[in-house]
N, C-alpha and C positions, 0 to 999 in steps of 0.2 A: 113261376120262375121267369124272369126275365132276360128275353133275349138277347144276343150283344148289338142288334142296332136299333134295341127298343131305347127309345128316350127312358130316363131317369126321374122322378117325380122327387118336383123340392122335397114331401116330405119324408118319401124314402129313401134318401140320402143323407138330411140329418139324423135321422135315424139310425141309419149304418154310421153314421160317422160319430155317434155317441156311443154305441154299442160297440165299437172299432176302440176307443179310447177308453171304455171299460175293458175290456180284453187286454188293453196293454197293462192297463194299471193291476188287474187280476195275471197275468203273464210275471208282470215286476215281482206283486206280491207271492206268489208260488215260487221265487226264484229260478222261474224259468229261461229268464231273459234279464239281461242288467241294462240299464239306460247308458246312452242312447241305443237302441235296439231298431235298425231297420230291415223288415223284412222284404226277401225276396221277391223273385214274381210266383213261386211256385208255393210260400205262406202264406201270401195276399188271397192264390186261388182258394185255399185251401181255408180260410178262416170267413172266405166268403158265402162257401158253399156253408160251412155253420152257421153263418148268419143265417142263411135262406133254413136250411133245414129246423132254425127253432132255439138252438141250444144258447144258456146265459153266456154270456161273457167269463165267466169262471169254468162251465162245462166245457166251452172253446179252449179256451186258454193249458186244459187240461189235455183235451182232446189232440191239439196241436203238438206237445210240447210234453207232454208226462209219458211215463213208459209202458212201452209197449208187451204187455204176458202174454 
């Protein structure tokens, strides 16, 4: 996991930021979210921690946004 005043690595950043764009577009399509959709500071933490933990763009998207039993 990366610290907050670890530098960022070019390719770990495209990488969340494709994986970040599948997420919205799996968000859209679950109708979880309607465009335009900006998320807070406390989604962002929280879809970030998915990214690191592993889960697709559709398990995020779920994870985030689908209900809670």
């Amino acid at each position: 996991m990366l610290a907050e005043s670890e530098p960022i690595a070019l390719e770990y950043f495209r990488e969340l930021e494709l994986w970040t764009c599948a997420w919205y577009e799996e968000a859209i399509a679950a109708n979880h979210v309607r465009p335009p959709y900006h998320p807070d500071a406390t989604i962002i933490e929280r879809i970030r921690g998915y990214f690191r933990a592993g889960l697709s763009p559709a398990e995020a998207a779920d994870a985030c946004f689908g209900m809670v039993h």
